[in-house]
N, C-alpha and C positions, 0 to 999 in steps of 0.2 A: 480615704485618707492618703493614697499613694501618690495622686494626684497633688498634693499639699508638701511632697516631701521629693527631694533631690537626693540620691548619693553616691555622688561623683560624676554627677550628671545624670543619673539613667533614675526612672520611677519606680526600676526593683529595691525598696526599702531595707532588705537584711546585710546585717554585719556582720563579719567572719569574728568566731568566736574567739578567735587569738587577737582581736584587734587592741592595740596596746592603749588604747583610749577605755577598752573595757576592763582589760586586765592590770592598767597602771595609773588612771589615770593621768597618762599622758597625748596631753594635748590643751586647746584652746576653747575659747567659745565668745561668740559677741550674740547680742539680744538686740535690736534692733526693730525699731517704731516708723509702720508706714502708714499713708496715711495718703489715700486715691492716686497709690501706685509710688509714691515717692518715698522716701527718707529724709527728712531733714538734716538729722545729723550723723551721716552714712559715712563723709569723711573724716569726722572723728571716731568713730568705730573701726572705721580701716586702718587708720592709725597705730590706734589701741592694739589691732590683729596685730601689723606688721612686729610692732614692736614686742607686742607678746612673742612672736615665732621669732624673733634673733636671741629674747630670753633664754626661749626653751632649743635652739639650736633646731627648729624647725624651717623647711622650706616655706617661702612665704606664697599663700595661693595669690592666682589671675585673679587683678581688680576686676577686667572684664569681664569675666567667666563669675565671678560669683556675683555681678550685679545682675547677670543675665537671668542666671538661677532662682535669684530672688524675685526678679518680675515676673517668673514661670508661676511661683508658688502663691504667688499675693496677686495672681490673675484673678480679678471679680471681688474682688475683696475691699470695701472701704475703707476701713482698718487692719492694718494684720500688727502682728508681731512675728516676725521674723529669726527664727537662731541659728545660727553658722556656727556648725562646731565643726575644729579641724583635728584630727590625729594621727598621732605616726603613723601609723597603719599598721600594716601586720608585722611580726619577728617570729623569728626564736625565742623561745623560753630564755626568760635572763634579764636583767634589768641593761644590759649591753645594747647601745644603739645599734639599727640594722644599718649592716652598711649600705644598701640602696633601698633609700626612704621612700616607700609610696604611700604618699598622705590617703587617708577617709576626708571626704568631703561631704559634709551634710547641711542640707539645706533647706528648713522646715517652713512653714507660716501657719501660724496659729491665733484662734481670734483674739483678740487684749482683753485684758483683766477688767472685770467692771469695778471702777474705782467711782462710788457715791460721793456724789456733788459737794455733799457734806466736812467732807473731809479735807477738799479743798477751801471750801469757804469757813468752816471753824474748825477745824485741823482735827488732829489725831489723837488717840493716846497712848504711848509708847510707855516701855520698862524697861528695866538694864539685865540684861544677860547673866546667869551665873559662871555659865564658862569662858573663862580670858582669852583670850586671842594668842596664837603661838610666834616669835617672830622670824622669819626668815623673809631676808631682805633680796634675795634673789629670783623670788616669787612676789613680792610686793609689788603692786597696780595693775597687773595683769588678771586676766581673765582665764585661770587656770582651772579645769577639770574637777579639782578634786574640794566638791563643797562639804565637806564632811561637816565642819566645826559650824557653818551657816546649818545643814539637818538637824545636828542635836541641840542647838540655839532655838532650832522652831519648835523642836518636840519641848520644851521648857513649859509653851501654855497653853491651853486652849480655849481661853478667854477671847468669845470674838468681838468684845470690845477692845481690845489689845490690836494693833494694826502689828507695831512693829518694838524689835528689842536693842537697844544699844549696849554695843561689845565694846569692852574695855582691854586692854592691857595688862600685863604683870604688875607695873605698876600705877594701875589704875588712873591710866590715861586714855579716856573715851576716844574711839578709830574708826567706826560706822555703825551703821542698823545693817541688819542681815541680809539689808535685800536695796542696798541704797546708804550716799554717802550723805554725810552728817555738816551743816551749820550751826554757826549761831552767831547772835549780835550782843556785843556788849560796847555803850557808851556812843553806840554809832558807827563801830569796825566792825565788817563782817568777818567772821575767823573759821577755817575750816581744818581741821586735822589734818597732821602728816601724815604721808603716807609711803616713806621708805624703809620701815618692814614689817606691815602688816596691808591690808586691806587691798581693795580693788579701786583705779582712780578711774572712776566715771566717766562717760563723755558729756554725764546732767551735770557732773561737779565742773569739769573744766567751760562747760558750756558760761556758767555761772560765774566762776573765775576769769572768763573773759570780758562776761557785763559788768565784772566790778573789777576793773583792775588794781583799785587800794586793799582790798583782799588781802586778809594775812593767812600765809598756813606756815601752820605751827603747833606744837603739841597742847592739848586740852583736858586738863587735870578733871576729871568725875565734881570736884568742890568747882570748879570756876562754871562749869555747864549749868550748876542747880544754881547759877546766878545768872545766868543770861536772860538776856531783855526779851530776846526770842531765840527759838530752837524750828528749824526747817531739816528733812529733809528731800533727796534729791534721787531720781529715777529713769534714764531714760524712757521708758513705758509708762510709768505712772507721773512723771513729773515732777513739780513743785509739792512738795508737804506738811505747811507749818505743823509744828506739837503743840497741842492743847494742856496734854497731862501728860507729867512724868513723873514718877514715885508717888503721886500727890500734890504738884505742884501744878499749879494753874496756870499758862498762859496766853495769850493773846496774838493771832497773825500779826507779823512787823511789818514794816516796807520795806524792808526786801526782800521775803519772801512774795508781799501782795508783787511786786513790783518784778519779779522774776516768774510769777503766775501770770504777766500781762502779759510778760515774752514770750512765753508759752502757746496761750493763746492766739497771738499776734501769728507764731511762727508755723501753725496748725497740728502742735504735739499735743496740743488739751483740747478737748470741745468746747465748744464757744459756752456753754450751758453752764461746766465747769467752772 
């Protein structure tokens, strides 16, 4: 495994037990899809980083150094997945920033999830979450550490017909699936949720939001969703997703999901099989 894992360069995998990523989480993390050594969409995750580390008042790591890392780890590999988590690094007891930051740098590759064929071709069947989503907008679209409310959303079912569950809002405004951001089509508009104080903004969603620039985002009431003409969602790892079933509602791939599943394909983030 040590061979598979970077941190901070060196293949000694242990982390100093005061490191504030264990003890606060604090810190970052992107996931990342390769695929015969590449990443397709590497600079929108670096992005994401960047921006995540001026959120959290982090030093932002070497683009260089951490492509490098990643090629080390996804050596032989014709698919990896890839996770770059970064954190403050070690302190003093105290929620008190240290004053000289030395980030943890970790740098993993791991095989991808086997996602069946099936599910891209007649989609999924999703549920709605009992637990709301909390908002703080100064952690909104980032890739922050601390997945708690995503664990106790998953511990919810263990129906392995269930893929995935959509979280809602206080007031009961749909925001994503727990592992991936949210569509849907009504009348012919694709509309995707906002995301200034809850959730994590994609680089599958903005990828999508760039193929379709009439794209509306905008808040999505729990009532306007069980009318949409279709429901996808979005993963960089797993891709494209149309929903087959939600509560008991039945539907059908749209074209723009099929039609963002060709990109996909096209771009070699999905297997051609897929």
């Amino acid at each position: 495994m040590s061979a598979r894992v970077r941190v901070n360069g060196s293949t000694d995998a242990r982390i100093a037990a005061d490191d504030r990523g264990l003890l606060y989480g604090d810190g970052l993390f992107e996931t990342i899809l390769f695929v015969d050594g590449v990443a397709p969409l590497w600079r929108r995750h670096i992005q994401r980083l960047r921006h995540g580390c001026a959120q959290l008042l982090l030093p932002t790591p070497d683009d260089a150094t951490l492509a490098r890392e990643a090629a080390e780890v996804v050596d032989g590999m014709a698919r990896a997945v890839v996770r770059i988590t970064l954190t403050r690094g070690r302190g003093v007891r105290g929620y008190a920033l240290p004053q000289n930051v030395e980030c943890t740098r970790i740098v993993a590759a791991f095989e991808p999830p086997l996602v069946p064929p099936d599910w891209y071709e007649h989609g999924i069947r999703v549920r709605f979450a009992d637990l709301t989503l909390a908002s703080q907008p100064r952690l909104a679209g980032i890739k922050h550490l601390n997945r708690l409310e995503q664990v106790l959303v998953r511990a919810e079912w263990n129906d392995p017909e269930i893929v995935e569950a959509l979280l809602c809002d206080g007031d009961d405004r749909v925001i994503c699936a727990t592992a991936a951001n949210l569509f849907i089509a009504r009348d012919g508009e694709l509309i995707t949720p906002s995301l200034d104080r809850f959730g994590v903004a994609g680089v599958a969603r903005a990828e999508v939001l760039a193929r379709n620039p009439r794209a509306r985002v905008r808040a999505i009431a729990r009532e306007e969703l069980m009318k949409a003409d279709e429901i996808f969602i979005t993963s960089s790892v797993r891709g494209i997703l149309p929903v087959r079933e939600l509560e008991g509602r039945r539907l059908q791939p749209g074209p723009f999901a099929r039609a963002m599943q060709a990109h996909w394909r096209e771009s070699g983030l999905t297997e051609r099989h897929a």
